[in-house]
C-alpha positions in Angstrom: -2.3 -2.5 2.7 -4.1 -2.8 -0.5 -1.8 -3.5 -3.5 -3.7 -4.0 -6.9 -2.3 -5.1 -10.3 -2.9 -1.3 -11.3 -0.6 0.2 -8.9 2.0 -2.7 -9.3 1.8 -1.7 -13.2 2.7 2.0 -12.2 5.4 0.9 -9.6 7.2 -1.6 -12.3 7.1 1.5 -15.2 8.1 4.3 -12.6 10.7 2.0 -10.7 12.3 0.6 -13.7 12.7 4.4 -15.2 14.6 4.9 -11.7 16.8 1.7 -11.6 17.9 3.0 -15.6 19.2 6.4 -14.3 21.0 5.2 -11.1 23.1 2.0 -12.5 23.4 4.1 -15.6 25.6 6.7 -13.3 27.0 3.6 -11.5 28.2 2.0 -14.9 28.7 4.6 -16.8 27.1 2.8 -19.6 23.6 3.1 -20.6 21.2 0.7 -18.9 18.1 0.0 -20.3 16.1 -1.6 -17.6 12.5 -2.8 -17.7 10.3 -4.9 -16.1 8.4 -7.5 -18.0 6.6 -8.9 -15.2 5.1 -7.7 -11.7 2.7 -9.9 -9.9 1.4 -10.3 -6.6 1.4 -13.5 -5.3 1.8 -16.1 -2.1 4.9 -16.3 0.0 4.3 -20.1 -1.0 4.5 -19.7 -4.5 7.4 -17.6 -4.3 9.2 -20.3 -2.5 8.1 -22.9 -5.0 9.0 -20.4 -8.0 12.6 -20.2 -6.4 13.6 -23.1 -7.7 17.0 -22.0 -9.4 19.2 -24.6 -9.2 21.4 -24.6 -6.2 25.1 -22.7 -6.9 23.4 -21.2 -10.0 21.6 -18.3 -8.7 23.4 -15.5 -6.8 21.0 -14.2 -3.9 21.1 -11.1 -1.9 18.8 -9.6 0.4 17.6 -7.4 3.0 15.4 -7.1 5.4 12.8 -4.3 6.5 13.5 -2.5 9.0 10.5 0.2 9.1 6.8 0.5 7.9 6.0 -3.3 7.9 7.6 -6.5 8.2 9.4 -8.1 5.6 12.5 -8.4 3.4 13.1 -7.5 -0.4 15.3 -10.2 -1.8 17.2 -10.6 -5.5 17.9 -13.3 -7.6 19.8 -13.4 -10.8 21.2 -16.4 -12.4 25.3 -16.6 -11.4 26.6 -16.2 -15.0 24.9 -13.0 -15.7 25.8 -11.9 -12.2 29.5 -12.3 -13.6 28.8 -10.0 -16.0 27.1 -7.8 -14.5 30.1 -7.4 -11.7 32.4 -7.0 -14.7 29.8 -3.7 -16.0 29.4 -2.2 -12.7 33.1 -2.7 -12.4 34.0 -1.1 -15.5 36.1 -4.5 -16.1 36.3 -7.0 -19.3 33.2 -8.8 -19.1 34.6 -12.3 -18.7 37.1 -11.0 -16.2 35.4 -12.4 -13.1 35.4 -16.0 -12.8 34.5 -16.3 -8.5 33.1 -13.3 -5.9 35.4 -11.7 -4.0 34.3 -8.9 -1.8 34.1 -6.1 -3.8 31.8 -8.1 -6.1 29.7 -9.0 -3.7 29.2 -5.5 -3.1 28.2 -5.1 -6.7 25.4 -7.5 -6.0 24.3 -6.1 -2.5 24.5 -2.3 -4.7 22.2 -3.8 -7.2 19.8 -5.1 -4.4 19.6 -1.4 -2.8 19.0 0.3 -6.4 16.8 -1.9 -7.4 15.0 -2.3 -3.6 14.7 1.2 -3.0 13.4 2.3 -6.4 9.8 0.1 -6.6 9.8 0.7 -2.9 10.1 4.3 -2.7 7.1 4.0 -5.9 5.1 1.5 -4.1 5.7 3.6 -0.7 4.2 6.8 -2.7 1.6 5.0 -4.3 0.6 3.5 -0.8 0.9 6.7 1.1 3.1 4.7 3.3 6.6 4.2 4.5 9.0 1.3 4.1 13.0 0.9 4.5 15.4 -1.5 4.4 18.2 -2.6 6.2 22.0 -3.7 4.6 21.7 -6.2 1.8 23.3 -9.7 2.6 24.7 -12.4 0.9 23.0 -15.9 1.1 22.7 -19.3 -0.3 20.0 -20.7 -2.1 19.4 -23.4 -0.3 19.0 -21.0 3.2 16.2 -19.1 1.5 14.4 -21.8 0.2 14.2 -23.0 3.6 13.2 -20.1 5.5 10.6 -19.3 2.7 9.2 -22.7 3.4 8.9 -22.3 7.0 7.3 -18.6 6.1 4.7 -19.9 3.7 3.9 -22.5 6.7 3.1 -20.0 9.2 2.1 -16.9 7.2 -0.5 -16.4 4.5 1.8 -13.5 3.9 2.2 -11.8 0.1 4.8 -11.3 -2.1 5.0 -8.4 -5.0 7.0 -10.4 -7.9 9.2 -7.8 -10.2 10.6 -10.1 -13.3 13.3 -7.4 -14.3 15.8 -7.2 -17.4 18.5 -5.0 -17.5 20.5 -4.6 -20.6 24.0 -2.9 -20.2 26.1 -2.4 -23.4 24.8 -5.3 -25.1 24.1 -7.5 -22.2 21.1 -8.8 -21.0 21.1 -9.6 -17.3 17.7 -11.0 -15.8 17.3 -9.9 -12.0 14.2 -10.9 -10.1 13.3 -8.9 -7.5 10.9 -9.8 -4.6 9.2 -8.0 -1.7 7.9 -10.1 0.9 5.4 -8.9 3.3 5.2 -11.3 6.5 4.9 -10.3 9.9 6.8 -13.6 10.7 9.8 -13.5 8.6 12.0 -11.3 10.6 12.4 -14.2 13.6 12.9 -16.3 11.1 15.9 -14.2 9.5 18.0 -14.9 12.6 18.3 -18.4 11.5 19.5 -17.4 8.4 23.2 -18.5 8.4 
């Protein structure tokens, strides 16, 4: 599989025009979603670059379950994942103070939008065919340490999209990674 920075350019542009339009219907605000950075990189780096403190970073992710081996996975910082609930919620931004279920589903929704938009670029632009599984819920600390084991075992690569969305006036930051590694998916088992 041959991703350059060209394609990832054309993958962050297309994907974030898609992301806009789908969490604009969700919201029913308009999102204005862009991506100012997409990189290729090593699953090491990645893991060192993940270095949010613990608790302060919400994570989701999910894993791939056709076209190659892997998992896309989300970060955003925990206070703008507050707000970002309250949006997709249509609630007081402020009105969240801890996750309950149907916030982490806000999060896990975010994941799939987000996931599925570059991927479904990056798939067409690859003449390929990728899809994911159900999002999950995780601590930090969990994928730090599977990403370490990873980046032991696997040169694997990473495609790194740095994403902003800004809903009525608030900025959320939401990094989004795509891990390619033909030994992760063992590895997810041990995720607890």
């Amino acid at each position: 599989m041959e991703i350059n920075i060209e394609i990832l350019s054309n993958v962050a542009s297309k994907g974030s025009k898609k992301v806009s339009e789908s969490l604009s219907k969700l919201s029913k605000e308009v999102v204005e979603v862009s991506s100012v950075a997409a990189k290729i990189a090593s699953i090491k780096m990645i893991s060192e670059e993940i270095s949010i403190d613990d608790n302060k970073a919400i994570i989701s992710y999910a894993q791939m379950i056709s076209g190659i081996d892997g998992m896309a996975l989300l970060t955003i910082p925990r206070e703008e994942a507050l707000t970002l609930v309250d949006l997709l919620n249509g609630s007081e931004v402020g009105s969240t103070g801890v996750f309950m279920d149907i916030d982490r589903s806000a999060i896990k929704e975010t994941l799939n939008i987000l996931s599925n938009s570059f991927l479904t670029i990056l798939a067409e632009e690859l003449n390929a065919d990728f899809m994911i599984g159900s999002p999950r819920m995780v601590p930090t600390t969990s994928i730090k340490e599977l990403l370490e084991k990873v980046s032991e075992a696997d040169n694997g690569e990473a495609v790194f999209f740095n994403t902003s969305l800004k809903i009525s006036k608030h900025q959320v930051r939401a990094q989004l990674y795509i891990i390619f590694s033909d030994k992760l998916a063992n590895l997810l088992k041990e995720i607890k």
